[in-house]
Every structure is written in C-alpha cells, then in structure tokens.
PyMOL CGO cylinders between C-alpha atoms (Angstrom):
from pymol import cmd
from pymol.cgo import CYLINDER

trace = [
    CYLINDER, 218.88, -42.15, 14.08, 216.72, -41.99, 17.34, 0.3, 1, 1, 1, 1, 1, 1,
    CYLINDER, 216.72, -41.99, 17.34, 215.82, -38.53, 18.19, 0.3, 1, 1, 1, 1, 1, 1,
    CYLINDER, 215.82, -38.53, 18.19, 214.72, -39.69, 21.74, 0.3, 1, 1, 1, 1, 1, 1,
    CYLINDER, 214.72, -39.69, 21.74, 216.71, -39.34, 25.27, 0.3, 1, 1, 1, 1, 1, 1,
    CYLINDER, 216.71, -39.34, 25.27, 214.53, -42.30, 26.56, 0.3, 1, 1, 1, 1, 1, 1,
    CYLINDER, 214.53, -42.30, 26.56, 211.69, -44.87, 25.48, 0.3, 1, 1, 1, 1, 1, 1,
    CYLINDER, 211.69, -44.87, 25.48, 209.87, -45.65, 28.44, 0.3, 1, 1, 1, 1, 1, 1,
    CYLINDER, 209.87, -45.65, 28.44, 208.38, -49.38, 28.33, 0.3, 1, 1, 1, 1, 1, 1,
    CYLINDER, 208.38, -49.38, 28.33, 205.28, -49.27, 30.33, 0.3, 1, 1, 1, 1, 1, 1,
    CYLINDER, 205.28, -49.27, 30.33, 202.61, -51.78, 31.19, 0.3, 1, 1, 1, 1, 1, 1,
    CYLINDER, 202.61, -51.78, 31.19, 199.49, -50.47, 28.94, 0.3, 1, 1, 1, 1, 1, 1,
    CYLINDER, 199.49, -50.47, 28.94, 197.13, -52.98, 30.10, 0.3, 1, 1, 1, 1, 1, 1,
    CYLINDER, 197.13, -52.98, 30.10, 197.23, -50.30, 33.79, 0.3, 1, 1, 1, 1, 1, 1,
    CYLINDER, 197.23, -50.30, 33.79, 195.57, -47.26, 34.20, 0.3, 1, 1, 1, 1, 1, 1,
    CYLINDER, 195.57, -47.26, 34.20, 197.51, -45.49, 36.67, 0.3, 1, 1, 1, 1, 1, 1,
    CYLINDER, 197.51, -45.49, 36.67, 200.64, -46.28, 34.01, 0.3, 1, 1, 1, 1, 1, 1,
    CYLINDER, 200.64, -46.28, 34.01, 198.77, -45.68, 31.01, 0.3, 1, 1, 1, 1, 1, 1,
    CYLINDER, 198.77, -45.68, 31.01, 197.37, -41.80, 32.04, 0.3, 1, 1, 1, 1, 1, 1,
    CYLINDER, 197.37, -41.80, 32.04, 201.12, -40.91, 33.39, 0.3, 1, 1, 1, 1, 1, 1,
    CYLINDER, 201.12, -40.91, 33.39, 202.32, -41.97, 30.04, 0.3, 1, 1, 1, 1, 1, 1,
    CYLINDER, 202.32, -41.97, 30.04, 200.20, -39.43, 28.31, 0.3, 1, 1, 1, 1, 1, 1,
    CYLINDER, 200.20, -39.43, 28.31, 200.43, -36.80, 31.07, 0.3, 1, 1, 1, 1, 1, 1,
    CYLINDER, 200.43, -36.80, 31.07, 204.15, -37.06, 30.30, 0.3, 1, 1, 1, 1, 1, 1,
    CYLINDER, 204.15, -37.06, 30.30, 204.25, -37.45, 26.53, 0.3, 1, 1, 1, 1, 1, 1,
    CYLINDER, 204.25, -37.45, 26.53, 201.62, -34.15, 26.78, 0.3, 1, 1, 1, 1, 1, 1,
    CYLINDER, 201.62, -34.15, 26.78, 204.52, -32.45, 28.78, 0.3, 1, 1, 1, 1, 1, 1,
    CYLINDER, 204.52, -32.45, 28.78, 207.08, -33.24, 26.59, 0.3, 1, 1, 1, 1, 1, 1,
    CYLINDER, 207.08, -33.24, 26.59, 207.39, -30.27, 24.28, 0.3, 1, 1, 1, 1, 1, 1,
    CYLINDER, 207.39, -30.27, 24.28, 211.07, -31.05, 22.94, 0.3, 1, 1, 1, 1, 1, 1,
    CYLINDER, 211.07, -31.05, 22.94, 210.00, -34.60, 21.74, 0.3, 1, 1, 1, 1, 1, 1,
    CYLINDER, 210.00, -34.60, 21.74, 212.90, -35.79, 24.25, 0.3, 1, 1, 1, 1, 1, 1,
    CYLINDER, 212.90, -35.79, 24.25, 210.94, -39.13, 25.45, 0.3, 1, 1, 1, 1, 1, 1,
    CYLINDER, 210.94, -39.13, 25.45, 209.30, -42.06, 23.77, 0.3, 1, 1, 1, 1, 1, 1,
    CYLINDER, 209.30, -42.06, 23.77, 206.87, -44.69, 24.82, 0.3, 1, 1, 1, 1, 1, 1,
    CYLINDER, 206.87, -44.69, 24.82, 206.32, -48.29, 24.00, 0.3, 1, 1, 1, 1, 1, 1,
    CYLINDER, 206.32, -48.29, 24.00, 203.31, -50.18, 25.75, 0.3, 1, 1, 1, 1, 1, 1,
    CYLINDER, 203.31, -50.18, 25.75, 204.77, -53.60, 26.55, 0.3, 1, 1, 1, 1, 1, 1,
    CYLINDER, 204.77, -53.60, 26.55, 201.15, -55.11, 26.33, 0.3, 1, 1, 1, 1, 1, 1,
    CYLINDER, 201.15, -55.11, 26.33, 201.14, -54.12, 22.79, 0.3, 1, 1, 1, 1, 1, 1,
    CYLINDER, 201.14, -54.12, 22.79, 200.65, -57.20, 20.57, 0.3, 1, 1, 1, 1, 1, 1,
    CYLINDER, 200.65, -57.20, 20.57, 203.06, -58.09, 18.64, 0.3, 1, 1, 1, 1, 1, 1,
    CYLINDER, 203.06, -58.09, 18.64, 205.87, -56.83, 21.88, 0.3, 1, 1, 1, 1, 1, 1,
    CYLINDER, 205.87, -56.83, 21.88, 208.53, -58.73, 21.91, 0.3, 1, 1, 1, 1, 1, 1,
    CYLINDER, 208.53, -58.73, 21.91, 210.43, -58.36, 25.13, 0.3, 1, 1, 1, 1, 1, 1,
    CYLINDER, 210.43, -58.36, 25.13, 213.64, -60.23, 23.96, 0.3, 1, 1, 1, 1, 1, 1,
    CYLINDER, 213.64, -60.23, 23.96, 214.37, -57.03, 21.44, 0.3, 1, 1, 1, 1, 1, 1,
    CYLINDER, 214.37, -57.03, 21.44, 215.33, -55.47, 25.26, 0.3, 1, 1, 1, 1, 1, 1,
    CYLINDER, 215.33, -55.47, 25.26, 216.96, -58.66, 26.99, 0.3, 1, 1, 1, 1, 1, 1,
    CYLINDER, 216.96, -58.66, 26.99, 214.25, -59.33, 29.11, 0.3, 1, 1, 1, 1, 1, 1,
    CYLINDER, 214.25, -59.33, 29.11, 211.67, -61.26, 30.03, 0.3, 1, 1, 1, 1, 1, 1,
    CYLINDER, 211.67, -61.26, 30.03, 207.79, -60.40, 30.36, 0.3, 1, 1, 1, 1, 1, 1,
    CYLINDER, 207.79, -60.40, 30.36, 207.73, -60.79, 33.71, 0.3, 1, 1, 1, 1, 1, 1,
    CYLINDER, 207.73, -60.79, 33.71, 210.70, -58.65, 33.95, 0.3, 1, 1, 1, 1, 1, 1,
    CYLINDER, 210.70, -58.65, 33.95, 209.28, -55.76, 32.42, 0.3, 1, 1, 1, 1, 1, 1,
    CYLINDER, 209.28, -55.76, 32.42, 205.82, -56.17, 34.39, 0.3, 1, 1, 1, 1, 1, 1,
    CYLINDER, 205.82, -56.17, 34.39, 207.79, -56.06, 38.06, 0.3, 1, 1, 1, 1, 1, 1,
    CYLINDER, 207.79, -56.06, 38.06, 208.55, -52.33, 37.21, 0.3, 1, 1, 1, 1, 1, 1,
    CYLINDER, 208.55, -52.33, 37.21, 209.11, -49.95, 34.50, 0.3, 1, 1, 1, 1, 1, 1,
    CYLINDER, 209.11, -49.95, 34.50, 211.76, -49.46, 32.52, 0.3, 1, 1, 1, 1, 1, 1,
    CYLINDER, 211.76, -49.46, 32.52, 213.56, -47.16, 29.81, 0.3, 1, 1, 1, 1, 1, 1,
    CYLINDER, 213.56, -47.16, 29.81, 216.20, -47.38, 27.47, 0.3, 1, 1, 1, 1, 1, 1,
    CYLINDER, 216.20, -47.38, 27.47, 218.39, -44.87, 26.60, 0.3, 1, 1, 1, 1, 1, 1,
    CYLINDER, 218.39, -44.87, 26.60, 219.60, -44.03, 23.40, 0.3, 1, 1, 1, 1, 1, 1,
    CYLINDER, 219.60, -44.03, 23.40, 223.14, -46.43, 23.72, 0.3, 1, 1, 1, 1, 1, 1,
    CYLINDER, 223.14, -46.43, 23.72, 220.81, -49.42, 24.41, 0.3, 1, 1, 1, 1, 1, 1,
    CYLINDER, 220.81, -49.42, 24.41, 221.27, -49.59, 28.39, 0.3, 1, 1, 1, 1, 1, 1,
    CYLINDER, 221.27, -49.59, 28.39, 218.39, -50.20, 30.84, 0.3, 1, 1, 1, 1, 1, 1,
    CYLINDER, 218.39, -50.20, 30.84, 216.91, -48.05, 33.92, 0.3, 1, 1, 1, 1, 1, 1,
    CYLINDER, 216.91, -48.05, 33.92, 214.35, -49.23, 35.67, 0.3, 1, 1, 1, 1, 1, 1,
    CYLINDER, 214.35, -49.23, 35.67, 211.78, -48.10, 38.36, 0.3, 1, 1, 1, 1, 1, 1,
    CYLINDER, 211.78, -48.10, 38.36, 211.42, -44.87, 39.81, 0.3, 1, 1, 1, 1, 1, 1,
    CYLINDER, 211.42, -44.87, 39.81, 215.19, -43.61, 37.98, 0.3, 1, 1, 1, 1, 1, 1,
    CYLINDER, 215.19, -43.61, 37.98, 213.05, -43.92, 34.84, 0.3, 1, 1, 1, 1, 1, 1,
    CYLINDER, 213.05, -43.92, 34.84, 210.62, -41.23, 35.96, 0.3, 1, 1, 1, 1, 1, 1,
    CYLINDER, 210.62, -41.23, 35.96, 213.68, -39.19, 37.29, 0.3, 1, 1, 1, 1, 1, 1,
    CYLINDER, 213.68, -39.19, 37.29, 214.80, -38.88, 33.76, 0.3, 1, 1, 1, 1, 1, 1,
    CYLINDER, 214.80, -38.88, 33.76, 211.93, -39.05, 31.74, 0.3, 1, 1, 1, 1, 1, 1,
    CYLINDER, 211.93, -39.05, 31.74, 210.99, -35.36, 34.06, 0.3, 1, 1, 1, 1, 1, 1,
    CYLINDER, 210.99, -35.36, 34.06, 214.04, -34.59, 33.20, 0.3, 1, 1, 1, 1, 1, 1,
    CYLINDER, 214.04, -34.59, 33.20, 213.90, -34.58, 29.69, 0.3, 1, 1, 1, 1, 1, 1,
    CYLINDER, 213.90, -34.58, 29.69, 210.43, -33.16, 29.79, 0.3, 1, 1, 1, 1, 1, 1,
    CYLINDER, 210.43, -33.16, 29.79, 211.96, -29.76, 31.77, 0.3, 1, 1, 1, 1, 1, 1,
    CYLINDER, 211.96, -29.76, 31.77, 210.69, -30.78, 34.95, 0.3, 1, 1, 1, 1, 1, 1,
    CYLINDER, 210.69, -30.78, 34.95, 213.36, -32.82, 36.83, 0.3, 1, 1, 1, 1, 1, 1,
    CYLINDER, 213.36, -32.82, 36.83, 213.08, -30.60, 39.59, 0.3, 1, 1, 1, 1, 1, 1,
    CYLINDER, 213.08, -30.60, 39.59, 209.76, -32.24, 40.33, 0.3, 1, 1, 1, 1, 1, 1,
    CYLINDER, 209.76, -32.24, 40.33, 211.14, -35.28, 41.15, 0.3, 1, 1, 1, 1, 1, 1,
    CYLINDER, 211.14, -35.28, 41.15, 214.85, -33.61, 42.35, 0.3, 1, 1, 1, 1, 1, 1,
    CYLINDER, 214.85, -33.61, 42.35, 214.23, -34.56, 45.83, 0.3, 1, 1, 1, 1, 1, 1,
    CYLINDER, 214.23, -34.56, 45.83, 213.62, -38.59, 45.00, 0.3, 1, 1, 1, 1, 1, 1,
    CYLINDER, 213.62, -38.59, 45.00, 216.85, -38.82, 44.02, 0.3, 1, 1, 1, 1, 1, 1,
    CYLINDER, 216.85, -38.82, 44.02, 218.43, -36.81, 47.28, 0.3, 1, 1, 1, 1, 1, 1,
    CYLINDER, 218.43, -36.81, 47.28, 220.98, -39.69, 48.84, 0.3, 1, 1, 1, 1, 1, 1,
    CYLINDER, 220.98, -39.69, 48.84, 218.60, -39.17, 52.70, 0.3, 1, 1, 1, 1, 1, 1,
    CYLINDER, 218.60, -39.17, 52.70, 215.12, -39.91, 50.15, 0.3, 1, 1, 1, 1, 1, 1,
    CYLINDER, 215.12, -39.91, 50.15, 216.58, -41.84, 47.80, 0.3, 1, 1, 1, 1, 1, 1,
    CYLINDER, 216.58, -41.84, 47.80, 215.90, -45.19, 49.40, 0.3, 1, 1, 1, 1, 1, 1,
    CYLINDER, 215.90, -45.19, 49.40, 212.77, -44.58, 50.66, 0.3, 1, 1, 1, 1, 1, 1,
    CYLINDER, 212.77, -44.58, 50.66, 211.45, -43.15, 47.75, 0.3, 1, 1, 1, 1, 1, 1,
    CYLINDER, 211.45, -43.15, 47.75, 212.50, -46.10, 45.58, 0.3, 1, 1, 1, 1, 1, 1,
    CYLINDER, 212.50, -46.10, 45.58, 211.04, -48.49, 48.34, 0.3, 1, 1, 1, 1, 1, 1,
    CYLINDER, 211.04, -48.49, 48.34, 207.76, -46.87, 47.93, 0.3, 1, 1, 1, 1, 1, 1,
    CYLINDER, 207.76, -46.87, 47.93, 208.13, -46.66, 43.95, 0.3, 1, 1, 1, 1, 1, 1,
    CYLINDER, 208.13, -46.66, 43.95, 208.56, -50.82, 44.63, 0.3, 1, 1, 1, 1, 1, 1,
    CYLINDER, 208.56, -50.82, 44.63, 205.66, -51.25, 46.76, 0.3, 1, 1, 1, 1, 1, 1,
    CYLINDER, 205.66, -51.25, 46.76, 203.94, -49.25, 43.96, 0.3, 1, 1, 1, 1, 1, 1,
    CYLINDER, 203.94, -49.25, 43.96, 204.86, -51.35, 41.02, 0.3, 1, 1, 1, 1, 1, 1,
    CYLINDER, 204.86, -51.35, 41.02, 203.74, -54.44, 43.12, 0.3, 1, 1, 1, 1, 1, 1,
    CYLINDER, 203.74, -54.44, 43.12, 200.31, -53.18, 43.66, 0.3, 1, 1, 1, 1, 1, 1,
    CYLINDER, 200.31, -53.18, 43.66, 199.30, -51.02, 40.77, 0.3, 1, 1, 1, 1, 1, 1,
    CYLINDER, 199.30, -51.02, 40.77, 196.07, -52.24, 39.63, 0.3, 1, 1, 1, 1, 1, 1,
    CYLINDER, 196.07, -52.24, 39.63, 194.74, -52.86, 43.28, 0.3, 1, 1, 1, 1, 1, 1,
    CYLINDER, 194.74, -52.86, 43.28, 196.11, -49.30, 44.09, 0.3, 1, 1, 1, 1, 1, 1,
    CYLINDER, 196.11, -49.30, 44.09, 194.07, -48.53, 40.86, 0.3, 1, 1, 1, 1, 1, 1,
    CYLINDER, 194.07, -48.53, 40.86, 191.30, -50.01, 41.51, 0.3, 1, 1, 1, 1, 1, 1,
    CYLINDER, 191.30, -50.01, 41.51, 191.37, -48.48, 45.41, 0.3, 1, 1, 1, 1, 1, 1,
    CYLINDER, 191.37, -48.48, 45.41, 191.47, -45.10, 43.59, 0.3, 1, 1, 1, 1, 1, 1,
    CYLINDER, 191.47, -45.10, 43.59, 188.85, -45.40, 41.37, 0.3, 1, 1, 1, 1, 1, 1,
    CYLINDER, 188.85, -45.40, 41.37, 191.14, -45.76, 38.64, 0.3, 1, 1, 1, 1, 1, 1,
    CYLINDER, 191.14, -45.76, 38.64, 190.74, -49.12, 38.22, 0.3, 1, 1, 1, 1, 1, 1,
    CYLINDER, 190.74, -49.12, 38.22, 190.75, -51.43, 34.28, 0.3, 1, 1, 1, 1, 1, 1,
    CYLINDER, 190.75, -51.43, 34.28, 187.77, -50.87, 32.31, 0.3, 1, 1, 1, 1, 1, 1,
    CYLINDER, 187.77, -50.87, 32.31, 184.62, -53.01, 33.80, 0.3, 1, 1, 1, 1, 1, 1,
    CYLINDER, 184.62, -53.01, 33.80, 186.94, -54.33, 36.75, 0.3, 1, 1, 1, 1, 1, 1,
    CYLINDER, 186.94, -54.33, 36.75, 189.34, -56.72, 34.23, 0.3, 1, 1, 1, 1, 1, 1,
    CYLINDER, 189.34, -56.72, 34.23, 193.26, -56.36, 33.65, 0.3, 1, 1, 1, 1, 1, 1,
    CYLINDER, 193.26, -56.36, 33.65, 195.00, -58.68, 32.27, 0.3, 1, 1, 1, 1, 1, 1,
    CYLINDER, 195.00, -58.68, 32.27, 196.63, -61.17, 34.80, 0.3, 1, 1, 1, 1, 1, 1,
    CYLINDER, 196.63, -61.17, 34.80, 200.81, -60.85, 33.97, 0.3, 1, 1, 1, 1, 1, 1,
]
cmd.load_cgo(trace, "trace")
C-alpha cells in the first residue's frame, strides 16, 4: 500500500536539491510526499524506466499509479500536497508557465555552479561528476 501522493527522486549528491528536500519533507505535515536520493548506493534507476543521466537532467516524481513528472511540475505538486500549492500557483499560470519552466531548465543545468555561486556549494568544493 503506498501512503504517499508523490516520491520525489532527487539528486542527493547537490546541495541546493538536498536542503529543498528537507525544507519540504519538514513542511509536509500529512506525510503526503516521499523522497528517494538517486545518488543513494545501491539506486537503481531501471526500477523507474530511466536512465541515470535521465534522472540527473532534472527531477522527477512518481505518483502513486507508477507515472512520471518531471521538472518544475514536480515541485507544483509536491507544494501541493504539502498545503502550499498556492506558493507555486502562479508557475503553472498558462502566460508563466513557459517561462517559469525555462528557468526551472536552466536551473537543473547549472545547479552545483549556481550552488557553488551561492555559497551553497558540495562539501570542500567536490560533487560528484554525473
């Protein structure tokens, strides 16, 4: 029985991801999301029909039937679930949409140099390379 809405896979291995994982999983109150680091060892991306390098180009989340979102619809929902999709409401607004999701890509790309820029960056300077 899976007592989730939607498992969020996430890259552990980057900080940025890593702290909004926790921010969220401390905001869910109704246990509605899960979380499964895809850097984990023993992950085996194949159990979700993808590749490695598929699941490192953005995030993604599964919902309970077994079908894929990916990218910024994943954070849409996973507010959601948490009670706070009005946070991200406007993302999904058809005028935003695209250029939220365009920004959400440019994001994904660059997440441990945006990191880094932030002073967020991997522990003494080193991510794994993916």
């Amino acid at each position: 029985m899976i007592d989730w809405q939607l498992k969020v896979l996430y890259d552990g291995s980057c900080p940025i991801c890593a702290s909004e994982m926790r921010s969220l999983d401390r905001l869910d109150h109704k246990g509605r999301l899960a979380f499964e680091d895809i850097t984990a060892a023993g992950f085996d991306p194949a159990r979700y029909g993808k590749t490695e390098e598929q699941l490192m180009s953005a995030v993604h989340g599964v919902l309970p039937d077994g079908s894929i979102v990916t990218g910024l619809e994943v954070f849409r929902r996973a507010y959601a679930a948490a009670g706070l999709g009005w946070l991200l409401a406007p993302t999904a607004w058809p005028i935003l949409r695209p250029l939220f999701d365009s920004f959400y890509r440019f994001f994904s790309r660059n997440r441990k140099r945006i990191g880094s820029m932030i002073g967020r960056g991997c522990p003494e300077g080193r991510c794994p390379i993916h």
